[in-house]
N, C-alpha and C positions, 0 to 999 in steps of 0.2 A: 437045809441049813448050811452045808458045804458051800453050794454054790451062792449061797447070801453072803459069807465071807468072803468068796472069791469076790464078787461085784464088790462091797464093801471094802476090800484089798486093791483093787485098781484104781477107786474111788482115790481112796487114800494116796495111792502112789501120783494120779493126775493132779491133787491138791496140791504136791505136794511144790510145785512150780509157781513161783511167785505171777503175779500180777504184772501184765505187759507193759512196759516203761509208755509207747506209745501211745497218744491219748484215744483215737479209736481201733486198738489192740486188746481195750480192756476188757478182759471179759470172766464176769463173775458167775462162780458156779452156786449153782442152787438147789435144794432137796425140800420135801413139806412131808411134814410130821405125820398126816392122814392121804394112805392112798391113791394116784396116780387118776383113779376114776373117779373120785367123791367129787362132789360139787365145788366144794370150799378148794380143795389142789387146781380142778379146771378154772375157778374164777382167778387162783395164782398166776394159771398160767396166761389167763388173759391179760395180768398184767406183765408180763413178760412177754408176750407178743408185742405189747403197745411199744415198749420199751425197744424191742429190738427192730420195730419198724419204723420208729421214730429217726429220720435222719439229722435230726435236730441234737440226738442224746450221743456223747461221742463215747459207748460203752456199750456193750451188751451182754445179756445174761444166759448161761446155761444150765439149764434145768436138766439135773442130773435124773431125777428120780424121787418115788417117795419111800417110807420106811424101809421096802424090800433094797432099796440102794444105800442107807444109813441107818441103822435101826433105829426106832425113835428113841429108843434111851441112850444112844448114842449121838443124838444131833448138838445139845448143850453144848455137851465139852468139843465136839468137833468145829462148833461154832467160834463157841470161846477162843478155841483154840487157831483158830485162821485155816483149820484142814477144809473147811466148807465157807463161802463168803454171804449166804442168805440162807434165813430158814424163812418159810412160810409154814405156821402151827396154831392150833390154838393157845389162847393164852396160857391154859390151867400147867400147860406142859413145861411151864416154867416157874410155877408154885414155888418148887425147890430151890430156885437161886431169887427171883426177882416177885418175892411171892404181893408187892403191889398189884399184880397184873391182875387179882381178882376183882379190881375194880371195876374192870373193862362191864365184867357181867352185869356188875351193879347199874351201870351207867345208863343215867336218864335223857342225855345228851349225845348226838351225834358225833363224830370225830372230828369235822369241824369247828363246832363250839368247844371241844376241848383242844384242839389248837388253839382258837381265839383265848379260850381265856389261862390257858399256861398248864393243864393237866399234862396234856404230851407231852411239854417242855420237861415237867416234873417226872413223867414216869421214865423219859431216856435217860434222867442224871442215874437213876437207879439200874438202869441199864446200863451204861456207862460202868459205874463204877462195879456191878456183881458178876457181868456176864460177859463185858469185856464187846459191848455191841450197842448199836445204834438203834432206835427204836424206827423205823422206815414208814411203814402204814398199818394200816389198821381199818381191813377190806370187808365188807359185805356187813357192815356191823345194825343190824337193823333191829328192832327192842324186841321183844316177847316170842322169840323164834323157835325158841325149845318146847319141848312136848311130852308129855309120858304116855307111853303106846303101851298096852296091854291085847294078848293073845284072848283073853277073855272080860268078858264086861264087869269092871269093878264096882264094889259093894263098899258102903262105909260104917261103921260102926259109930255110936253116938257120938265118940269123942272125936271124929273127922278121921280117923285113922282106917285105911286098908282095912280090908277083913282076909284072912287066907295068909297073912305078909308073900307076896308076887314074887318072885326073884328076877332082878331088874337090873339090865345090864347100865353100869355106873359109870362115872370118875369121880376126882376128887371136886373136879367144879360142880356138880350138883348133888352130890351124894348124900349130905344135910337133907337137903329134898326128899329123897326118894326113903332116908331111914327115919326123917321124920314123919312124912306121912304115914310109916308102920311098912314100909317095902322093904325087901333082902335085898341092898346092891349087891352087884355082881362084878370084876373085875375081868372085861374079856376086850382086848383088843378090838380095835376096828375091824379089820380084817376076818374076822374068826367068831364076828357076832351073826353070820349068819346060819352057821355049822350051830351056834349053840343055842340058838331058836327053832332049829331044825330039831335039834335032838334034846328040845326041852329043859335044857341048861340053865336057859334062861323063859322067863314067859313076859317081856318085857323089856324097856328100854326108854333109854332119853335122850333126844337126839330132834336136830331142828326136821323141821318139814321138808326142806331143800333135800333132796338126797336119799331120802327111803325108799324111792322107785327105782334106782338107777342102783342099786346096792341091794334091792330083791327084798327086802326086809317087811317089804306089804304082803308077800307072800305067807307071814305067821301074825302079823299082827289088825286087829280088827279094830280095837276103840283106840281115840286119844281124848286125854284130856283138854278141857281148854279151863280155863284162857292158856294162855302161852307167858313163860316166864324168861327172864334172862335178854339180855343183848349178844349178837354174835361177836365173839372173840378171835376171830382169826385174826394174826395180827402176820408183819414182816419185817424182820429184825438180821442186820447183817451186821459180820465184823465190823469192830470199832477200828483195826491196824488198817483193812481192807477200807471201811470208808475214808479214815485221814491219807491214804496214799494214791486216791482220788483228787484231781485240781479240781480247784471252788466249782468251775465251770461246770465237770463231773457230777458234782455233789449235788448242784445246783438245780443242774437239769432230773437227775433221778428222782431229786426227794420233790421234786414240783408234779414229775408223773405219778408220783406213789398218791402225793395229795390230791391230785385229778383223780386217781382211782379210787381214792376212798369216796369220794360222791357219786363215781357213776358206778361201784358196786355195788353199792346201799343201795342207790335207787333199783337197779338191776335185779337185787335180792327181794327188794320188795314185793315186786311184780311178779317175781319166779314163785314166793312163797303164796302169795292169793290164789294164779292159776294154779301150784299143784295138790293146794287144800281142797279147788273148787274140783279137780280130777280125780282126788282121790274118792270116788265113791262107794270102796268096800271098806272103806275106815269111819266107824261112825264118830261122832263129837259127842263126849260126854262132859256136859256143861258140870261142872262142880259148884256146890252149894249149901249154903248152912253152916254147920261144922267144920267138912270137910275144906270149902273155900277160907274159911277165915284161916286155920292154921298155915292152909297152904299159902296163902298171900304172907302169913307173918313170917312163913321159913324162907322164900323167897326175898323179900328185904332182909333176914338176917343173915342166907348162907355166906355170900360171898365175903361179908366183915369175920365171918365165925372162920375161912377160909385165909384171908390175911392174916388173924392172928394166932391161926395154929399153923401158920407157917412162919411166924417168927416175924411178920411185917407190921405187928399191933401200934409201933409207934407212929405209923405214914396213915393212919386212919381219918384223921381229925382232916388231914389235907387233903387225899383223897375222895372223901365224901365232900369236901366244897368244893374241888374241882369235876369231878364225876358226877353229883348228886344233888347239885342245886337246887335251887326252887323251879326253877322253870326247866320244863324237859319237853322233847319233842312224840 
């Protein structure tokens, strides 16, 4: 703990120096809410590669670190605040200020089409105005990615529900899920869910397929459920001070890479998720059905609205589902 304040202290003290007047002097620091090894931070950083190779982009970024360098319940305000100039995070970690962001999960539609038809537009003014930041990209977001892993093969009771209630490691973005289907969430950090499948803390979890191998986590758990529910939410969101003291040119060129990366992640993601489903061969698919399937399809189309508006965002709903959730989805 010492030494995470000490790095988080220097952190702080290197922020604390403005932004190089010179146009390729710029260089904006960056931290991600999950991690340094997860998938979703490596695909970050691949967008920060792209960026800093680009001699086209006159700026570049430095990737401080992840939660061990800001703790994630400190990234918000550090953002807000200009001490940090980009988070890469998932959406749900922003419930609390910008709680539209649950739409992301909803979303039927890629990130392009919500470019084309004005959702992005719509969720930066909310950014803009709550959190004091720019809504940037919105990387690897590919539909039904999540999954619920169980250490042992589950049972359903007539009413589609759990049998046993599991204890399953949670958040707020699917936790509707896991306690309506009759599971225990469980509230345990990224970092620290593998200690607590180890020692039985938890016997469970939800969590996309991208990244259960490389995070040891196949090591405790044996079934998942399918289908797969949810779009990925990783999203990349800097200073709003930080981006307007950016020239257009700046602006220009970053937010055109962020939107190149949103295509080549997705696609990227996609292909990562099929091979590591088709590798995973100690994890069996347990197809759901009956009871069980109908509830779970009906908590899935409702979490993420039951989530906007127990975060206080119930009046951006009506927009959000016709820009997020139209008729036509990919």
């Amino acid at each position: 703990m010492r030494k995470a304040n000490l790095i988080y202290a220097l952190v702080l003290a290197a922020a604390m120096m403005p932004l190089a007047a010179g146009a390729a002097d710029v260089v904006l620091k960056a931290v991600s809410a999950l991690p340094t090894n997860t998938e979703f931070s490596q695909q970050f950083l691949q967008f920060v590669e792209k960026v800093n190779d680009n001699s086209d982009i006159d700026l570049s970024i430095k990737y401080l670190g992840g939660p061990e360098t800001v703790p994630k319940k400190s990234q918000s305000q550090a953002l807000k605040n200009g001490i940090i100039d980009i988070v890469s995070s998932p959406s749900n970690y922003f419930f609390d200020t910008v709680p539209a962001t649950a739409a992301l999960g909803a979303a039927t539609i890629t990130p392009a089409a919500a470019r084309d038809n004005g959702g992005i537009a719509y969720l930066d003014t909310l950014f803009n105005k709550n959190l004091n930041t720019h809504f940037l990209g919105w990387f690897g977001a590919i539909p039904k990615i999540f999954n619920i892993y169980t250490a042992k093969k589950p049972t359903f009771a007539d009413n589609g529900k759990f049998e046993g209630e599991p204890r399953i490691r949670s958040t707020a973005f699917y936790r509707d899920v896991i306690t309506g289907m009759g599971g225990d969430p469980v509230n345990v950090s990224a970092p620290n869910v593998y200690t607590a499948l180890q020692r039985g803390i938890v016997t469970g979890l939800a969590w996309p397929t991208i990244g259960i191998t490389n995070l040891g986590w196949d090591d405790f758990v044996r079934y998942r459920l399918e289908p797969g529910f949810f779009r990925m939410n990783t999203i990349a969101v800097i200073n709003l001070d930080s981006w307007q003291q950016l020239t257009d040119s700046q602006r220009q060129q970053l937010q055109a890479a962020a939107i190149q990366f949103e295509t080549e992640s997705r696609e990227a993601f996609e292909q990562k998720q099929a091979h590591i489903k088709a590798k995973l061969t100690s994890i069996e698919p347990v197809e759901l059905t009956g009871a069980a399937l109908k509830r779970y399809q009906e908590l899935v189309r409702s979490a993420p609205w039951e989530n906007l508006k127990h975060y206080g965002g119930g009046a951006h709903e009506d927009k959000l589902r016709s820009y997020f959730t139209p008729a036509a989805s990919d």
